[in-house]
Rosetta silent file (secondary structure, phi, psi, omega in degrees, C-alpha in Angstrom):
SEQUENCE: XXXXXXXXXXXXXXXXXXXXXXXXXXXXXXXXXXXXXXXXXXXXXXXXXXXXXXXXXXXXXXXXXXXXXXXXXXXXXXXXXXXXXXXXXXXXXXXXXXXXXXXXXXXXX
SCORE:     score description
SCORE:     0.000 S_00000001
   1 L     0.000  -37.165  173.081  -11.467    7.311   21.351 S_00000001
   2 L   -54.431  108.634 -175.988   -7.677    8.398   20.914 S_00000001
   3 L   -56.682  -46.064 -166.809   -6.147    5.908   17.629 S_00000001
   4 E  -147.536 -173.737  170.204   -2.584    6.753   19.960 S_00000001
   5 E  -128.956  138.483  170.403   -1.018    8.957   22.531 S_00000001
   6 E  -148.346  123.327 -172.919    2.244   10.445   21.342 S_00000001
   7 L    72.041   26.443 -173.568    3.718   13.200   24.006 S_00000001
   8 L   103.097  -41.365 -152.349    1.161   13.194   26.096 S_00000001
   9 E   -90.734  136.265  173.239   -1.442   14.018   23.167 S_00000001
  10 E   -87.882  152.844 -157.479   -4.386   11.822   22.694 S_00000001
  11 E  -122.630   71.831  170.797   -4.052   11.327   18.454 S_00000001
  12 E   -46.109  -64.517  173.910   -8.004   11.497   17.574 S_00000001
  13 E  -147.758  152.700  169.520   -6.836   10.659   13.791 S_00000001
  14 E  -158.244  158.971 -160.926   -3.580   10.919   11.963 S_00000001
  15 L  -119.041  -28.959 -148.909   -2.556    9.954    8.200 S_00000001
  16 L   -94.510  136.349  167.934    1.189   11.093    9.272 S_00000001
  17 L  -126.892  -15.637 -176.852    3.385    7.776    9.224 S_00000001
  18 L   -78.060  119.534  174.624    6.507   10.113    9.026 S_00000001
  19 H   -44.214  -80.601 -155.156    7.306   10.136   13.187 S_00000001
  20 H   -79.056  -10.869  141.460    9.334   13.014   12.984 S_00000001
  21 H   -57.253  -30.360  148.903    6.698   15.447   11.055 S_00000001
  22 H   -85.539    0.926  166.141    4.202   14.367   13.807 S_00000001
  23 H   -79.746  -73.742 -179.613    6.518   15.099   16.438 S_00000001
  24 H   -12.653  -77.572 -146.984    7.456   18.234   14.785 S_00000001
  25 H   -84.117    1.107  -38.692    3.997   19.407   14.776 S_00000001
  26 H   129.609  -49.642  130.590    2.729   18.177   18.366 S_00000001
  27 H   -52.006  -37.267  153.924    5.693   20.347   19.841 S_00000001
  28 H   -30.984  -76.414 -174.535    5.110   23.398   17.954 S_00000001
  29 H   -48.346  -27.986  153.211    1.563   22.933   19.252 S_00000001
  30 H   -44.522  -68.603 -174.534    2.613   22.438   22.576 S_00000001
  31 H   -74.274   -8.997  169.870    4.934   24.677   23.298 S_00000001
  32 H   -89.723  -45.778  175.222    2.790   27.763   21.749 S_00000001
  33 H   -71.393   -6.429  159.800   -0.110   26.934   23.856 S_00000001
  34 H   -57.895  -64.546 -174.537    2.348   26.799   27.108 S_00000001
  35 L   -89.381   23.127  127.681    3.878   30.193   26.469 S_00000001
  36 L   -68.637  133.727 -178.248    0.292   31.555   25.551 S_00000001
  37 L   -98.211  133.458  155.889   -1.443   33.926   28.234 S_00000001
  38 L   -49.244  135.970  -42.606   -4.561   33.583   28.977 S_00000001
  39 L    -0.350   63.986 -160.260   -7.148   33.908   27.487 S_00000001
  40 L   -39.975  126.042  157.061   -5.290   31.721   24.789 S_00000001
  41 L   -70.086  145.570  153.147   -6.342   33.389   21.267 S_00000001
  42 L   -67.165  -84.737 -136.316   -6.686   30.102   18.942 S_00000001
  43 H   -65.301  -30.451 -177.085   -6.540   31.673   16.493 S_00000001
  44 H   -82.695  -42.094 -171.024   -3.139   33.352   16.996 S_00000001
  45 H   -82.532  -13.989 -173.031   -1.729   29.720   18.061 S_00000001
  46 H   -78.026  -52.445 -175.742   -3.389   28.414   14.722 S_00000001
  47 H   -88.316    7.462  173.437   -1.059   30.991   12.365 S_00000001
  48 H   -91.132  -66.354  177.245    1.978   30.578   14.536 S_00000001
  49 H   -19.949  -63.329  179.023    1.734   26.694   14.159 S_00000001
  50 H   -39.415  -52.480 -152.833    0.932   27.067   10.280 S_00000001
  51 H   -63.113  -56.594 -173.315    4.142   29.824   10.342 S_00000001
  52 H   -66.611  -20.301  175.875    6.203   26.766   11.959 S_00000001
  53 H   -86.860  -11.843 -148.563    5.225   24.165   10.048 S_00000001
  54 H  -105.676  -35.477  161.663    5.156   25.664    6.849 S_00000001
  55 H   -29.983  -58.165 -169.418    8.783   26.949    7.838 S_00000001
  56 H  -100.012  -53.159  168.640   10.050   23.438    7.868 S_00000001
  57 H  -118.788   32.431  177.640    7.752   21.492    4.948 S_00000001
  58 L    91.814  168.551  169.993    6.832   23.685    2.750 S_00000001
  59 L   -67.564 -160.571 -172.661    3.184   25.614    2.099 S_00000001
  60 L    48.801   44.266 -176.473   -0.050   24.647    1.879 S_00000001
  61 E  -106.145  160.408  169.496   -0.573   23.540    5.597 S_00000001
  62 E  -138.681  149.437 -156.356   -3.771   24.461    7.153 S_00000001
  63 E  -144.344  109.682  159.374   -3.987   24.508   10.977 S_00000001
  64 E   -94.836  162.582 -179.101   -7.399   24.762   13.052 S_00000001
  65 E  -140.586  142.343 -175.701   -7.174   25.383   16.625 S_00000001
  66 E  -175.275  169.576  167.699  -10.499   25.278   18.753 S_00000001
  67 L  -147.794  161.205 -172.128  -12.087   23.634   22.010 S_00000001
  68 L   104.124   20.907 -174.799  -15.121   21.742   22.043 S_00000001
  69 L    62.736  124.863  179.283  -14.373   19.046   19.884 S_00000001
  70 L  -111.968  138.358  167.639  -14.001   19.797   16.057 S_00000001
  71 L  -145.879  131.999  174.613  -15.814   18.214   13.363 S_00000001
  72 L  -173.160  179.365 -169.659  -14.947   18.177    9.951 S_00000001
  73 L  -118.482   63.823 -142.400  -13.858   17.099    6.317 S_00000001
  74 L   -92.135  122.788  170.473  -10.867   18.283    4.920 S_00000001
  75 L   -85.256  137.550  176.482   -9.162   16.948    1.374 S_00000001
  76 L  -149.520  173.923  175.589   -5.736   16.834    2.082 S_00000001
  77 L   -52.753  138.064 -179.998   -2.399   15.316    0.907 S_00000001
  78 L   -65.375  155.361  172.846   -1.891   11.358    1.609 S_00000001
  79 L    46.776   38.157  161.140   -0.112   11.245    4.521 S_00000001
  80 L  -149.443   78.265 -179.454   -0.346   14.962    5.843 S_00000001
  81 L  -131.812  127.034  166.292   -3.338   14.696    8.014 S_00000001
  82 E  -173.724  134.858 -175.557   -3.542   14.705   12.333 S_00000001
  83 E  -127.024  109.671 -153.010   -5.977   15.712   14.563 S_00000001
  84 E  -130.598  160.913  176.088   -4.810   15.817   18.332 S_00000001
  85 E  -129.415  159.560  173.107   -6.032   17.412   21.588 S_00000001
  86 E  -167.102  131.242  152.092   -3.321   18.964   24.223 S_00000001
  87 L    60.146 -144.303  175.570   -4.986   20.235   27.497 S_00000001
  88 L   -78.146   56.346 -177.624   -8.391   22.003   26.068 S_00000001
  89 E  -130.648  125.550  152.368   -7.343   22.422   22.677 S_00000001
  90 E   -85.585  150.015 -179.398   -7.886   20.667   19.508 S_00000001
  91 E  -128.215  105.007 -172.914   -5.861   20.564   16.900 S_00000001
  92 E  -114.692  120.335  167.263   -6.450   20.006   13.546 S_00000001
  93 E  -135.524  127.077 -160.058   -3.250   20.631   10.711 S_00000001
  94 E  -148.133  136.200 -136.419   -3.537   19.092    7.570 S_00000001
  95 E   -98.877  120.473  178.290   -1.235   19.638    4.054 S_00000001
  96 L   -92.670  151.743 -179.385   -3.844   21.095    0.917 S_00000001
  97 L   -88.411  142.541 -169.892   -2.691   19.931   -2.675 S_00000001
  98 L   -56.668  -26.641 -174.057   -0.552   22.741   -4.001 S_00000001
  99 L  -115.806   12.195  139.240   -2.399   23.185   -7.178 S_00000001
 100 L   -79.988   -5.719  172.930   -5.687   23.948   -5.468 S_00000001
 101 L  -106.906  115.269 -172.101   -4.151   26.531   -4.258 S_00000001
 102 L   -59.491  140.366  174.110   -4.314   29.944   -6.294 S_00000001
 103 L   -94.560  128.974 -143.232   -1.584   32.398   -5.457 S_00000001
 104 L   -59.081  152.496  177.931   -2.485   35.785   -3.948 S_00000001
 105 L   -79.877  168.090  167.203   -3.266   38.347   -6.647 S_00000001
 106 L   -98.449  160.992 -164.983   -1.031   41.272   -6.939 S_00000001
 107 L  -102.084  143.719  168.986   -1.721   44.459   -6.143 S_00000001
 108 L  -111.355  124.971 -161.725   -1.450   47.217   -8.990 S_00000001
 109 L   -94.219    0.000    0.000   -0.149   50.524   -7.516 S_00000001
């Protein structure tokens, strides 16, 4: 079912033609679920991934983390899309267009 392997990672789907942005994020994702304790929180490796990627190419990344196979429908940027597995984890991180995204309100003190 895996489009590629890259690292190890079977590559369910990816959009990403830039190599080293799919590297990038495929080593984040690695290396946070390695040096995760068990019980891995997802959820915790989902905003550190976002933190790192976001770090590096700008906002508007979105990053699921889950097991069990993920299924979904995302709009995203051309060519900032990839959905990978690494040991029992899926991985979904995918780029949102910038001007769908509203900017947190401010708080009045």
């Amino acid at each position: 079912m895996a489009s590629e392997n890259v690292m190890g990672c079977p590559v369910i789907a990816s959009a990403i033609k830039d190599r080293a942005l799919k590297t990038d994020i495929i080593t984040w994702a690695k290396a946070l679920i390695d040096k995760s304790k068990e019980p891995i929180d997802d959820s915790k490796v989902a905003a550190a991934l976002r933190k790192e990627v976001e770090k590096k190419y700008k906002i508007t990344w979105n990053v699921i983390v889950g097991k069990g196979g993920l299924i979904s429908a995302v709009a995203h940027e051309q060519e900032k899309f990839i959905y990978f597995q690494y040991k029992s984890h899926d991985i979904l991180v995918f780029k949102t267009y910038e001007q769908f995204v509203k900017p947190p309100a401010s708080k009045k003190k």
